[in-house]
N, C-alpha and C positions, 0 to 999 in steps of 0.2 A: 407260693410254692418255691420251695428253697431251687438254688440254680444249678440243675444236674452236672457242671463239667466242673463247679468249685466243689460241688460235695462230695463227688468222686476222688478230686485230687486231694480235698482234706484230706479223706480216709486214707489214701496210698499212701500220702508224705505220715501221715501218723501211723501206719504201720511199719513204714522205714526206720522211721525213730528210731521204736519201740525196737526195734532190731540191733538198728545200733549201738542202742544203749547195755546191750548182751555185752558187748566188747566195751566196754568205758567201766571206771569206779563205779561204786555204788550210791556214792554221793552226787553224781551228776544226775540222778535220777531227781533229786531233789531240786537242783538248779534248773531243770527244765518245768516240772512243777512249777515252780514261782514265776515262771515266765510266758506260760502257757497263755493266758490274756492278755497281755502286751507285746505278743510278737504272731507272728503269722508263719504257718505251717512251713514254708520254704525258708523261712531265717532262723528256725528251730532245725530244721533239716542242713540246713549249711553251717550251724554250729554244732550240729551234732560230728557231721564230717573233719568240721576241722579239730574238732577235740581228738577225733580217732586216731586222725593222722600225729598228732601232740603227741599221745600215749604211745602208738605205736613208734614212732620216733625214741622215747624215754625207756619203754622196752630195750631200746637196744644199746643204753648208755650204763659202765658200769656204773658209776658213783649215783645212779638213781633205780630201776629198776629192770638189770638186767636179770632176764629167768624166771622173773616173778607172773604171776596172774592176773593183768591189770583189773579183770574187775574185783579182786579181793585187799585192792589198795585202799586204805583207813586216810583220814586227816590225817594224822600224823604220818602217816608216807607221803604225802602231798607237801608238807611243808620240807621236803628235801629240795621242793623245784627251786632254783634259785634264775635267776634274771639274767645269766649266762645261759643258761639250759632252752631259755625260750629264743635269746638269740640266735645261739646254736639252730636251734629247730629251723629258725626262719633262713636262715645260710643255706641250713642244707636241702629245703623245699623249692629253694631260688632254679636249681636244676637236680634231679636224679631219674633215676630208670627204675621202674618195675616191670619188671619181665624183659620181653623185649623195645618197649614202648619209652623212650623220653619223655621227661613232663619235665614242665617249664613255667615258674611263676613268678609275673612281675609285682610291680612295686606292691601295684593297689591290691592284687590278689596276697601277696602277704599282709601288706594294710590287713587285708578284712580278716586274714588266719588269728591275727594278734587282738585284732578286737573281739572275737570268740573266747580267746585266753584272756583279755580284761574283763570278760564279762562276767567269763567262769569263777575266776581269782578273787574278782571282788564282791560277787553272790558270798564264795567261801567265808571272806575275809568281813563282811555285814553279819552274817550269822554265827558269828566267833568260833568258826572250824580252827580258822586258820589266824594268827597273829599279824599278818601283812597281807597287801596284793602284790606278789613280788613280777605280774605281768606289768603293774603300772609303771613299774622301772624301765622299762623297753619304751622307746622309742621308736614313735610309728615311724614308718617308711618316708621318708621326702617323696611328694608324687604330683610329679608335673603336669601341667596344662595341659589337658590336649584340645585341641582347635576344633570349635565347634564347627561340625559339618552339615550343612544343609538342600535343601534346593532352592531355586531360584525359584520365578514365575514362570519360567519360558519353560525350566526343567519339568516344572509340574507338571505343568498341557504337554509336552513331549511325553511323560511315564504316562497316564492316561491315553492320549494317543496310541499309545504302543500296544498299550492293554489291550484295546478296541480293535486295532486292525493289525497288531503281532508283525509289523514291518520288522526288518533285520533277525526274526527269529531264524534257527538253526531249522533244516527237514524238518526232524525230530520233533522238536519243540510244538512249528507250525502243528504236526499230527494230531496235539492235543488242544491247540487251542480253541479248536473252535466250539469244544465240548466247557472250554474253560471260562473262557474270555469274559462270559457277563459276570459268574461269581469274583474272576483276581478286579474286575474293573469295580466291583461293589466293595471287595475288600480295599483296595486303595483307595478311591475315592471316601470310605470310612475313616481310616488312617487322616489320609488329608482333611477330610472334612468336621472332623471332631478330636483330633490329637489324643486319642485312646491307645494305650498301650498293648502289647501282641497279647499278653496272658488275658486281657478282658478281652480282646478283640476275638479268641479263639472262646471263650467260655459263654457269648451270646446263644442265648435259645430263641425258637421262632416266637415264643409269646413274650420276649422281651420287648419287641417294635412296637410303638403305637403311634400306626402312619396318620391319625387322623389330630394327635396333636405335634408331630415330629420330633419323638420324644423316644428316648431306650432307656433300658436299665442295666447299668455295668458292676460287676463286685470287683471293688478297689480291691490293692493291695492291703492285705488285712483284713479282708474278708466284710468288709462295712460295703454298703448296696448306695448307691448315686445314680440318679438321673439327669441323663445328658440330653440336651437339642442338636436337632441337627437340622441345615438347611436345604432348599429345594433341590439343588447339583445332589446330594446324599439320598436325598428321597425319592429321587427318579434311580439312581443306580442301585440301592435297596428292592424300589418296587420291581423293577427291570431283574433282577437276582430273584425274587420274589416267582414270578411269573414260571421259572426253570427249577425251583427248588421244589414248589408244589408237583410236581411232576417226577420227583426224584423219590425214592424208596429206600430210605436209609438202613442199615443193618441193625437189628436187636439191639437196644440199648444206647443208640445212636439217633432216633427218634424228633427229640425234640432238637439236636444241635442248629443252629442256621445255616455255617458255613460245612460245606460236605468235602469232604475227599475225592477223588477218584474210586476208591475203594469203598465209598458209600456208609466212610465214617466221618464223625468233626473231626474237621482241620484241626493237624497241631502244630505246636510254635513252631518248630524246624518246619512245615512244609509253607508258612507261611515267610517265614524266613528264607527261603529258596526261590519263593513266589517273587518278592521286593529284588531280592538281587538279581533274576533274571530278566526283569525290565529296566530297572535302574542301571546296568552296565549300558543300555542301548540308551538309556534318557542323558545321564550325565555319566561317563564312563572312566572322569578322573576322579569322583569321589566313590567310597567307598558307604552308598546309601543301607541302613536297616529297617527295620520299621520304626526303630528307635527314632531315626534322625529323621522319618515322618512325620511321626511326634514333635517334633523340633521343628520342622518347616512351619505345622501348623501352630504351633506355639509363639514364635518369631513373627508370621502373617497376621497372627491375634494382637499380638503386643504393638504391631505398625500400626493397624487400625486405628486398635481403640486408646493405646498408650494408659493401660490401665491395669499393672503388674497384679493386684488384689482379682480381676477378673480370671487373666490369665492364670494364675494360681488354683483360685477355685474351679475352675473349667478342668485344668489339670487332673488336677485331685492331689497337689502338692500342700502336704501339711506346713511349711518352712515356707514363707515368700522370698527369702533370700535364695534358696534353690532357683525359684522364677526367675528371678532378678539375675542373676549371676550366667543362667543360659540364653534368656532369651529378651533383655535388653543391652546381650551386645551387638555390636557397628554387625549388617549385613555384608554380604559378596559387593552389594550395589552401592554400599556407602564406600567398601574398600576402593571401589573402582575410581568412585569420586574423588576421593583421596589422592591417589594415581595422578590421577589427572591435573590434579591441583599445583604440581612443582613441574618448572621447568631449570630443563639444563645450561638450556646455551637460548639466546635468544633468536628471533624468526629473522 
């Protein structure tokens, strides 16, 4: 049985598309066509945005198409973009305002606007619309390191800790948790115990678990289905969630989800994302924890073990092992510290 919260989401992003594609050429309609199998509803959906934004952008420039009808633009009004125009574009996306609201976009968020326009550019330019890809001219973004952040051991059993008995929580907070506390401890303890990413972690259904061989079934990015293990600490905080969900009565259409709401729908990514930052301020409160960099604790704990980049990859669901490699065979917090320690200044 297909998995209720990815077939839902298919449908939504594919009827966003299709929406967006009202406002774009007529010819993009062909470039997402040819793309339609090799890319997954949300990276069609975020190329479709950033094409929007391109054109409307070009809308507003004379020497390309001020006044005109973007969706009645032909190949040959396309080959007017030249490889200033898309610079231009990315200058002026770095900051502006619509409405009353600021937006503000750095490197890598340009990065990915311009790789939407080489993708576009060079569909055009394979299918002989267009005589160039005048996006390949642009050079990406320079886009710096940022420091891998993760938890410790001690951080780990402190965030769980917290889950279970909501020490340092706010009134407020406490109010709910004790209506909370088994499902956010099943939800990180999942996190930590299987390094699953928030959009799987929210799309599990109840007949996904099979507690008798400790085994789930997750829809990767891209919509391909994998089965993952998990170990005893998961399958006591599963069964443990398990015990409270049976007892819960979800709202129409909400039925089969695992993880519930408050409101008696499946949990989504923002509420799970709100979940992680309110215990992770009280576990480690100088890093900046998401479920992401859950993902990364347990990926980092996998790679000490076993030192076996090819495991840790496919546990992931990381097509590329140099991705692996590149996150989570670097020096930990506890080799940094070793290091530290290692020089002295003045002698004893």
């Amino acid at each position: 049985m297909a998995n209720s919260y990815h077939t839902a989401l298919n449908k939504d992003y594919t009827l966003k598309i299709r929406a967006l594609l009202t406002e774009l050429p007529v010819l993009c309609g062909s470039f997402f066509r040819a793309i339609d199998s090799q890319t997954s509803v949300l990276t069609r959906y975020a190329y479709a945005v950033d094409l929007r934004g391109f054109f409307q952008f070009a809308a507003q420039q004379e020497d390309l198409y001020l006044g005109r009808d973007i969706p009645s633009l032909t190949a040959a009004d396309l080959e007017k973009v030249q490889a200033y125009h898309i610079e231009l574009f990315l200058t002026e996306v770095s900051f502006y305002q619509k409405g009353e609201r600021e937006w503000v976009n750095q490197e890598r968020a340009k990065a990915r606007k311009l790789s939407s326009l080489r993708s576009f550019f060079k569909f055009l330019h394979k299918q002989e619309y267009l005589p160039t890809n005048v996006a390949a001219l642009v050079d990406i973004p320079k886009l710096n390191e940022k420091a891998i952040i993760r938890l410790e051991p001690n951080e780990v059993a402190d965030l769980l800790d917290l889950a279970e008995n909501g020490e340092g929580l706010t009134e407020r907070q406490k109010a709910y948790h004790e209506a909370t506390k088994v499902r956010d401890v099943a939800i990180l303890t999942l996190f930590l115990g299987t390094g699953i990413r928030i959009s799987e972690l929210v799309g599990i259904d109840l007949g996904d678990i099979d507690f008798d061989n400790n085994a789930f079934v997750v829809t990767r990015k891209g919509g391909s289905e994998d089965i993952l293990n998990f170990g005893d600490e998961v399958h006591q905080a599963l069964r443990d969630y398990y015990a409270v969900r049976e007892k819960q009565s979800a709202l129409p259409g909400n039925e089969r989800a695992l993880f519930l709401s408050m409101q008696r729908k499946r949990i989504n990514v923002r509420s799970v994302e709100l979940l992680v930052k309110k215990y992770a301020k009280l576990a480690a409160p100088l890093k900046k924890i998401t479920p992401h960099k859950l993902r990364s604790t347990y990926g980092t704990m996998l790679y000490h073990e076993t030192e076996d980049i090819y495991l840790v990859a496919d546990v992931l669901g990381h097509k590329d092992v140099n991705t692996t490699r590149k996150h989570y065979a670097a020096s930990s917090e506890e080799h940094k510290r070793i290091a530290a320690k290692k020089i002295k200044l003045r002698d004893d």
